[in-house]
C-alpha positions as CSV (number, residue, x, y, z in Angstrom):
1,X,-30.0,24.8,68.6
2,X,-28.5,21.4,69.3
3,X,-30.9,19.4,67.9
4,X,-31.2,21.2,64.5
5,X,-27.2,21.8,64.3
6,X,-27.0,18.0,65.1
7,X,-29.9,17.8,62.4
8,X,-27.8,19.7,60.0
9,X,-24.5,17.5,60.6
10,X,-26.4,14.4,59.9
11,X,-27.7,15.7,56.5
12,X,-23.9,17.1,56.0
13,X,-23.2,13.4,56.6
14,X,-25.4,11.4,54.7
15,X,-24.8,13.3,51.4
16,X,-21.2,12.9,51.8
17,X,-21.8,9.1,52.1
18,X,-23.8,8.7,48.9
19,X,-21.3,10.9,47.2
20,X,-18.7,8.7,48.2
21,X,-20.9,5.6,47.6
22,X,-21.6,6.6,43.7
23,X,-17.4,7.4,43.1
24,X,-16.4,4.1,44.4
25,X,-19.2,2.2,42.2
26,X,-18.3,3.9,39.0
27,X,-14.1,3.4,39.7
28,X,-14.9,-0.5,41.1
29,X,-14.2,-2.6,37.4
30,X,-15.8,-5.8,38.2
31,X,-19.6,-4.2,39.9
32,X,-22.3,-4.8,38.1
33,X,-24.7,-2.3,36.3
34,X,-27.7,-3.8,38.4
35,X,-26.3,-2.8,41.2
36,X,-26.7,1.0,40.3
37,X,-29.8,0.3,39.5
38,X,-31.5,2.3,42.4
39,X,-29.5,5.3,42.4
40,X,-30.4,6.1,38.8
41,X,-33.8,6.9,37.6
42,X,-35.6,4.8,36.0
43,X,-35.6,3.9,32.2
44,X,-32.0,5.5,31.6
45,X,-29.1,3.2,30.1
46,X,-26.8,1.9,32.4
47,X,-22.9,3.4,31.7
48,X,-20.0,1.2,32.4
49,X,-16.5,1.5,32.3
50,X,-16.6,-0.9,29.4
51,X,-18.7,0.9,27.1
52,X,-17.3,4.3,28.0
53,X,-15.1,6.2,25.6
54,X,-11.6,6.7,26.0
55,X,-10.2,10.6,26.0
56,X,-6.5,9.2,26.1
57,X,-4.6,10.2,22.2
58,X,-4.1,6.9,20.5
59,X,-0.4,6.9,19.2
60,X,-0.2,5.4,14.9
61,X,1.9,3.1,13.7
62,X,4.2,4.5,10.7
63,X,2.4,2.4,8.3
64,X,-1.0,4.1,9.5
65,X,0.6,7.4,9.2
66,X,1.6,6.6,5.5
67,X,-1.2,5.3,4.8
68,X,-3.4,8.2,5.2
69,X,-1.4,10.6,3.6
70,X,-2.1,11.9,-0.2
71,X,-1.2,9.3,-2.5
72,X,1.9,9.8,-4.6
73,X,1.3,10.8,-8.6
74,X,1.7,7.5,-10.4
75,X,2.4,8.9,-13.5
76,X,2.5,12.4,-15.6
77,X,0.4,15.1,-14.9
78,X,-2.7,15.9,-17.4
79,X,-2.4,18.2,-20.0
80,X,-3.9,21.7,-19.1
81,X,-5.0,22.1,-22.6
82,X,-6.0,18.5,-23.4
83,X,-7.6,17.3,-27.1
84,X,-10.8,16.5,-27.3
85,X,-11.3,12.3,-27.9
86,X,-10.9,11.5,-31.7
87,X,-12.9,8.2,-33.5
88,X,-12.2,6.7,-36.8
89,X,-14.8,7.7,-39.0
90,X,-16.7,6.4,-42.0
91,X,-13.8,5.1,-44.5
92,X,-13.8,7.8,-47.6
93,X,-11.5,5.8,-49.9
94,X,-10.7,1.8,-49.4
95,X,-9.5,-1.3,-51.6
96,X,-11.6,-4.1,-51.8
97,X,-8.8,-6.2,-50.9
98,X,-7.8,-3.9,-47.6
99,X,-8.9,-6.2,-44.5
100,X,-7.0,-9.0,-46.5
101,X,-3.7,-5.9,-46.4
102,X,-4.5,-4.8,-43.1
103,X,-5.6,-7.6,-40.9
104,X,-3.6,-10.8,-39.8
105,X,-3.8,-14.0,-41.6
106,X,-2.0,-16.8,-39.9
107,X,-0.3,-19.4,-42.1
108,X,-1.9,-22.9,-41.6
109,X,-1.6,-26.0,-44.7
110,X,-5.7,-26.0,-44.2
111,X,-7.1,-25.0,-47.7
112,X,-10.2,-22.8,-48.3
113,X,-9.6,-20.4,-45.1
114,X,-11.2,-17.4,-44.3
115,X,-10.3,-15.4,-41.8
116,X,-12.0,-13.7,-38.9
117,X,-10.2,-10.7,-37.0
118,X,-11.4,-10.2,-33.6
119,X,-9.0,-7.3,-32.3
120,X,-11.6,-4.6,-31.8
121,X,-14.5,-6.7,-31.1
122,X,-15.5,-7.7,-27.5
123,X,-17.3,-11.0,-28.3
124,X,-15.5,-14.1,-27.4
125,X,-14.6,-17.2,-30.0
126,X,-17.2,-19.2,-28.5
127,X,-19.8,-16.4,-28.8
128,X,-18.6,-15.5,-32.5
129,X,-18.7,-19.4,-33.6
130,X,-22.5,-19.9,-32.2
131,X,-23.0,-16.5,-34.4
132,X,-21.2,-17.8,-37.1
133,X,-23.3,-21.4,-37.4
134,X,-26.2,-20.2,-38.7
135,X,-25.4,-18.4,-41.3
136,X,-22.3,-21.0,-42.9
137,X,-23.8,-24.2,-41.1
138,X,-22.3,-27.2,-43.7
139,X,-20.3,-25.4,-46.0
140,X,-17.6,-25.1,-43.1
141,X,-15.8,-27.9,-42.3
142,X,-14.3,-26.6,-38.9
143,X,-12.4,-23.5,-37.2
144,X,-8.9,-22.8,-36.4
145,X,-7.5,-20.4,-33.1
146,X,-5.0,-18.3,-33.5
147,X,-4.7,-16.7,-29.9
148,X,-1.9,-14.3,-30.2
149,X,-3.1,-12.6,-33.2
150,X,-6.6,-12.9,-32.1
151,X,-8.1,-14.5,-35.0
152,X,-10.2,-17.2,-36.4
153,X,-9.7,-19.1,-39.4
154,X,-12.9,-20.8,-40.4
155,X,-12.6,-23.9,-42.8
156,X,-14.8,-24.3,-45.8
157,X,-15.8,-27.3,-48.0
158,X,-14.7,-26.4,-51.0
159,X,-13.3,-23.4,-52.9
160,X,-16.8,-21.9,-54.1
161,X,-18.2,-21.6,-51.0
162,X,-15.0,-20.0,-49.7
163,X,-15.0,-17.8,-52.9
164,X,-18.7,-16.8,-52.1
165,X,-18.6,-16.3,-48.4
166,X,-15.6,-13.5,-49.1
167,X,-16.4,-10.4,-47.9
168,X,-19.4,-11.1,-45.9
169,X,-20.4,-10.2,-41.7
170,X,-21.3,-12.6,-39.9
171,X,-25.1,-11.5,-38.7
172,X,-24.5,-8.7,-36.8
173,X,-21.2,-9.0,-34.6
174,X,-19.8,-6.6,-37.1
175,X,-17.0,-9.1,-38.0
176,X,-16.4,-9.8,-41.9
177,X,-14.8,-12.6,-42.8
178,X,-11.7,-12.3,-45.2
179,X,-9.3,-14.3,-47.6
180,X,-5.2,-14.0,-46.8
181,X,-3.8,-11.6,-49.5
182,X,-1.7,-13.8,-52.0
183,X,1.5,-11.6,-52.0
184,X,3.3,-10.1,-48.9
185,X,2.1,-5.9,-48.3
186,X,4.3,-3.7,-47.5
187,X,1.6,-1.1,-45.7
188,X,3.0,2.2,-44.1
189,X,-0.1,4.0,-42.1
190,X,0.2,7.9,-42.2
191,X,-1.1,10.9,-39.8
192,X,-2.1,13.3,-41.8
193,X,-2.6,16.2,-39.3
194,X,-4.2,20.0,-41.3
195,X,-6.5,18.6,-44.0
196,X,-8.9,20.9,-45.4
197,X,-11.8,18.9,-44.4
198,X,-14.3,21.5,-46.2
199,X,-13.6,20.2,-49.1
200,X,-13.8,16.1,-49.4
201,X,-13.7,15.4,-52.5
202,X,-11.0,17.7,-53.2
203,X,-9.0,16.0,-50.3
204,X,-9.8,12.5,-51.6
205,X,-8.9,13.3,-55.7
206,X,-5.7,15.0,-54.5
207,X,-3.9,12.4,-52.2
208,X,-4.2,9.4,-54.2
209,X,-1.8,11.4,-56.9
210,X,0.0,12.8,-54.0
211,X,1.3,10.2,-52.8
212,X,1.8,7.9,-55.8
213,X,5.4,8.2,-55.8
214,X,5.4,6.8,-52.6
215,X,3.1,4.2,-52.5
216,X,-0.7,3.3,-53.8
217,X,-3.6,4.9,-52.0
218,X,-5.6,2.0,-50.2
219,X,-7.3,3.7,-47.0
220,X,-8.6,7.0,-46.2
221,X,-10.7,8.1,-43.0
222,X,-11.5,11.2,-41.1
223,X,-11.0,11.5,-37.4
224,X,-14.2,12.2,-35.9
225,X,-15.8,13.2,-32.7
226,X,-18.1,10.7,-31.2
227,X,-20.5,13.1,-32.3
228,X,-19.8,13.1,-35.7
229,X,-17.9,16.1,-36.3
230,X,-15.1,15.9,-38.7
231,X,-11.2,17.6,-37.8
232,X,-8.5,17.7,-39.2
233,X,-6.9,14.8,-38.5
234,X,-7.2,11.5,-40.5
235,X,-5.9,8.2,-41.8
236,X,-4.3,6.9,-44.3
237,X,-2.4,4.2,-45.8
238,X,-0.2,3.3,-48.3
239,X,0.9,-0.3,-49.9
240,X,4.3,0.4,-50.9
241,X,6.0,-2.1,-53.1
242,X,8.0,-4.7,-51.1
243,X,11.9,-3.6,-49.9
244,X,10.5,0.0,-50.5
245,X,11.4,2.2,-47.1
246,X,11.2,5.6,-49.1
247,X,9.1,7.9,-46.5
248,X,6.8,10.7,-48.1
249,X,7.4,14.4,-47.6
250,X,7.2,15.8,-43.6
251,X,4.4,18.4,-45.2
252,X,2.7,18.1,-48.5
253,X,0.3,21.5,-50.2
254,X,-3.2,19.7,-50.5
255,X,-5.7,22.3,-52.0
256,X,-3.2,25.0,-51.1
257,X,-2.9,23.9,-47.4
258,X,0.0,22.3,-45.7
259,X,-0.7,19.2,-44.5
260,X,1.6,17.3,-41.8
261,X,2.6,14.0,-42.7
262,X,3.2,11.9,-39.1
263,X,4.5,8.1,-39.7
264,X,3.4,6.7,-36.3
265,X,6.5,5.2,-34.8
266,X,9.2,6.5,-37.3
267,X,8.5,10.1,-37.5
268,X,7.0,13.1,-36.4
269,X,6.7,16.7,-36.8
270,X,7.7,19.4,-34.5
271,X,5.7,22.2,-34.8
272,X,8.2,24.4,-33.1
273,X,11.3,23.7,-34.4
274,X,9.3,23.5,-38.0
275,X,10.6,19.7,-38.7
276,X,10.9,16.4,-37.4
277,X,14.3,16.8,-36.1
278,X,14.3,18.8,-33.2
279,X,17.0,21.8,-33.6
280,X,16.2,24.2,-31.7
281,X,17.6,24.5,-28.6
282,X,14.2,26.1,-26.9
283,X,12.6,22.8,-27.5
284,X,11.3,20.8,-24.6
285,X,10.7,17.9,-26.7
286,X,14.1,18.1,-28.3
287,X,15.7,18.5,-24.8
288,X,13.7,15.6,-23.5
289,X,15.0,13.4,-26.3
290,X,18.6,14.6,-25.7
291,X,18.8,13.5,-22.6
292,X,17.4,10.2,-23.4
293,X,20.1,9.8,-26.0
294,X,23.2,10.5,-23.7
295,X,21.7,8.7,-21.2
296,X,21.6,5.4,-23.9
297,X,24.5,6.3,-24.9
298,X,26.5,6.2,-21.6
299,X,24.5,2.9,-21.2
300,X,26.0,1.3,-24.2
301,X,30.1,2.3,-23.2
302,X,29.2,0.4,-19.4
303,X,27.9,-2.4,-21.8
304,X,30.8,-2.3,-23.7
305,X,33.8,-2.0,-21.4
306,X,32.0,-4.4,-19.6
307,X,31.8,-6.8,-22.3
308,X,35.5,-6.2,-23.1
309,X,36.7,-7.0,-19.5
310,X,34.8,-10.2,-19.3
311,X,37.3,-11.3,-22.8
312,X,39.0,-13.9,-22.2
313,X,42.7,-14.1,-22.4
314,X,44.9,-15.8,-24.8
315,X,46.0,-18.7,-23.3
316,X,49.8,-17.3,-24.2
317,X,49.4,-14.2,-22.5
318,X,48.2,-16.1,-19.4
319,X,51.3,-18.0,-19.7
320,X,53.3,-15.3,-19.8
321,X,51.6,-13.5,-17.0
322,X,51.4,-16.4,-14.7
323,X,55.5,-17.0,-15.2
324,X,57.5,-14.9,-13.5
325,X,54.6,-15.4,-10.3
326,X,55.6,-19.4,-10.5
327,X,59.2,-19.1,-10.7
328,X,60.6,-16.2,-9.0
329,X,64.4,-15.9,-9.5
330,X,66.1,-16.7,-6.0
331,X,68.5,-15.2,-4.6
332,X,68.2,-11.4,-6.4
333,X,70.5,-8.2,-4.8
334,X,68.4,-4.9,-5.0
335,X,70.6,-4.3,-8.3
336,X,69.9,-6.7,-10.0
337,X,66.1,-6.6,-8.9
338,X,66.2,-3.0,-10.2
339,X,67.6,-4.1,-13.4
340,X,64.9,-6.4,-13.7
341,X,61.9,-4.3,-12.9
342,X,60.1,-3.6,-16.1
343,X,60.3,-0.2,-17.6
344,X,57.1,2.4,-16.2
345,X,54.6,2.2,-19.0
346,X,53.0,5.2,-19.9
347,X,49.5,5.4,-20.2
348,X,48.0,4.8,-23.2
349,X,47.6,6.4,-26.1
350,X,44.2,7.4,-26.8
351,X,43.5,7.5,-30.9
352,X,43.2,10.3,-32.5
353,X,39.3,11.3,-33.3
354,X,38.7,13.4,-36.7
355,X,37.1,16.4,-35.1
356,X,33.5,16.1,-37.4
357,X,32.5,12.3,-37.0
358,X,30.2,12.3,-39.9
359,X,33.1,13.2,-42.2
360,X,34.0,9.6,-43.2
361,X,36.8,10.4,-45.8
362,X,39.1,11.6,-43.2
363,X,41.8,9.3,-41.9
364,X,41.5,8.5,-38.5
365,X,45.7,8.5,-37.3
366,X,45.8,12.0,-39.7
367,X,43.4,14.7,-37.9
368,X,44.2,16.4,-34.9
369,X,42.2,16.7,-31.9
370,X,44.0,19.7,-30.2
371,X,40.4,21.8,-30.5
372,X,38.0,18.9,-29.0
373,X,38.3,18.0,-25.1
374,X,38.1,14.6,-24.1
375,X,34.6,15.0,-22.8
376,X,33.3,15.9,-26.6
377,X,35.2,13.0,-28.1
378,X,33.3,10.9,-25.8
379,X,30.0,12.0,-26.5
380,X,30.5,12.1,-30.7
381,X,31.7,8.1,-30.0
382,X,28.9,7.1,-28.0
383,X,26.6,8.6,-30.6
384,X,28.2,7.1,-33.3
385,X,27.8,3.5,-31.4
386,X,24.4,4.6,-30.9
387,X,23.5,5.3,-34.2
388,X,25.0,2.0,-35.5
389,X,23.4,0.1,-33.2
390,X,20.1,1.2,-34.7
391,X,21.1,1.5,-38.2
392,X,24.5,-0.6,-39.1
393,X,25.1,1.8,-42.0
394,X,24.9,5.1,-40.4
395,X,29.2,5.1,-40.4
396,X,31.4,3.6,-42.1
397,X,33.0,0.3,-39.9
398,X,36.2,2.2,-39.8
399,X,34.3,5.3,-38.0
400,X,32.5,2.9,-35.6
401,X,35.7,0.6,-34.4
402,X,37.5,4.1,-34.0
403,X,34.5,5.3,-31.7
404,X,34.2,2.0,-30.0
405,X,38.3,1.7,-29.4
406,X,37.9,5.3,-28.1
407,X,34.9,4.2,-25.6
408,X,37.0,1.4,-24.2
409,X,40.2,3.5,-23.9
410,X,38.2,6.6,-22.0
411,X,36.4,4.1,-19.9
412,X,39.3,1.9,-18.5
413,X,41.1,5.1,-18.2
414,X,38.5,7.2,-16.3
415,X,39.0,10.7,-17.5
416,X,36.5,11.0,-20.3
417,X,33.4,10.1,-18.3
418,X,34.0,12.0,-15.6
């Protein structure tokens, strides 16, 4: 009984120690993997505090915490509804002087100068030149480079071979090579959105007459898919005699069908308020542009009363200011101060705006303006000073110094832009 109870407290003893043995080896740092070597088996890989993974959390910076979070929405979301992609189509009608209409042609004092426009193609000048050699080789003298618009003005020998060369690609970069036209174009492009496509040459024997009082017919072309399939939608464009700014119809009947006429730019139709002025109040569109407006037009009254404190003084006026400041008079009782003080001036008047601004026969110091608030008055000036600065003859310069005299008042005064 002793010897196997002291038996039993010796294995006790033992396993305890290499227990104890194997903890302090794997919480020692600095001991080396060899020396666990023989209480592992062999062919397993060694574990050290180095290569063993932490189960602490790991705290991110702000920046890390930013970083991984959904990017915001750069710009408007996608329409749910969105067109299908559109390509200009084979041309149905074209002049044979068009690209020389259409496309730029640099002025330059070099005679005999064709032109080469490069805006759609993806070749570069040096690729388009070593295209180019072959097929002029010595009847061009040398090339010109007109970066900003693109273009190339190639150089010929003489007038015939400048005269014969008119017209033509060069190999097959798809670039044609064409003469400046000899009179300035006035060209107006059109969207013509509704064209009864069915019927082509109905479409193209009824717009050039169409549109005749408005300009000549030089380009027609049908907006296609990439397909091939024709819609609705095409091109066109008119050369309209020079100083001409006479706009065609918002929707023309061709073969019995309304057709939209869009002037990219300038104008275009609402299909829910039926025009292209948007008047009905349940218009998006027309409630988007009205708050750009008012938000120009309060833009334009900082500018202004800005513009107007920054005026200098008459050099009088400063005088007069400066004066009594220099030379105070000495020796004043608080009577005679009293007497001195300047009378209280009243705020100013502000003139009197005729209650329809577009109603330029009324006199300005004659109609009353007991039905408008301040607040409307405001808003009919700034649009009149926003109309005028896009167009200078919307009003009549009486209407517009009355608005902008009625800006400047409200705004030094405070109560109409509140």
């Amino acid at each position: 009984m002793t010897s196997s109870g002291s038996g039993f407290m010796r294995f006790i003893g033992g396993a305890a120690g290499a227990k104890k043995a194997r903890l302090g080896a794997n919480e020692t740092a600095g001991e080396s993997s060899t020396s666990l070597a023989g209480s592992r088996p062999a062919g397993s890989p060694s574990v050290t505090t180095a290569t063993r993974p932490s189960t602490a959390p790991q705290s991110r910076s702000f920046a890390q915490v930013v970083g991984a979070s959904a990017p915001k929405r750069s710009g408007p979301a996608p329409p749910a509804f969105p067109r299908p992609s559109l390509v200009r189509g084979k041309p149905l009608l074209k002049h044979e002087n068009y690209d020389s209409m259409e496309r730029p042609a640099p002025k330059t004092p070099a005679p005999n100068v064709l032109y080469v426009d490069m805006r759609s193609s993806s070749l570069s000048p040096e690729e388009v030149l070593e295209a180019a050699f072959p097929v002029l080789g010595e009847h061009v003298l040398g090339f010109q480079l007109f970066a900003a618009q693109k273009t190339l003005g190639l150089v010929f020998a003489s007038s015939e071979s400048r005269a014969h060369y008119a017209g033509q690609s060069i190999g097959d970069t798809g670039l044609r090579m064409h003469a400046a036209p000899s009179d300035p174009v006035n060209l107006l492009k059109l969207t013509l959105l509704g064209v009864p496509f069915w019927d082509v040459k109905g479409v193209t024997d009824a717009l050039p007459a169409l549109l005749r009082p408005y300009g000549e017919l030089v380009f027609l072309a049908p907006m296609v898919t990439p397909s091939g399939w024709t819609s609705d939608q095409w091109h066109a464009t008119i050369a309209r005699a020079p100083g001409n700014d006479v706009l065609p119809p918002e929707v023309v009947e061709v073969l019995g069908q309304p057709v939209i006429v869009d002037v990219p730019g300038t104008r275009r139709y609402c299909r829910h308020c039926e025009s292209s002025v948007h008047i009905k109040p349940s218009c998006r569109q027309g409630a988007r542009f009205r708050s750009r407006q008012n938000q120009l037009a309060k833009d334009l009254a900082a500018v202004a009363a800005a513009k107007q404190q920054q005026q200098p003084q008459h050099p009088d006026q400063q005088h007069h200011q400066q004066t009594p400041q220099q030379q105070p008079p000495p020796h004043q009782s608080p009577l005679s101060q009293q007497q001195h003080q300047p009378p209280h001036q009243p705020r100013p008047r502000q003139p009197n705006i005729p209650e329809n601004w577009e109603d330029e026969d009324a006199p300005m110091d004659t109609v009353p303006t007991a039905s408008a608030t301040e607040v409307e008055h405001f808003r009919r000036a700034t649009v009149i000073v926003t109309a005028c600065a896009q167009d200078p003859n919307a009003y009549s310069a009486e209407i517009l110094a009355a608005a902008q005299e009625y800006i400047a008042t409200a705004t030094r005064s405070g109560g109409a832009t509140q």
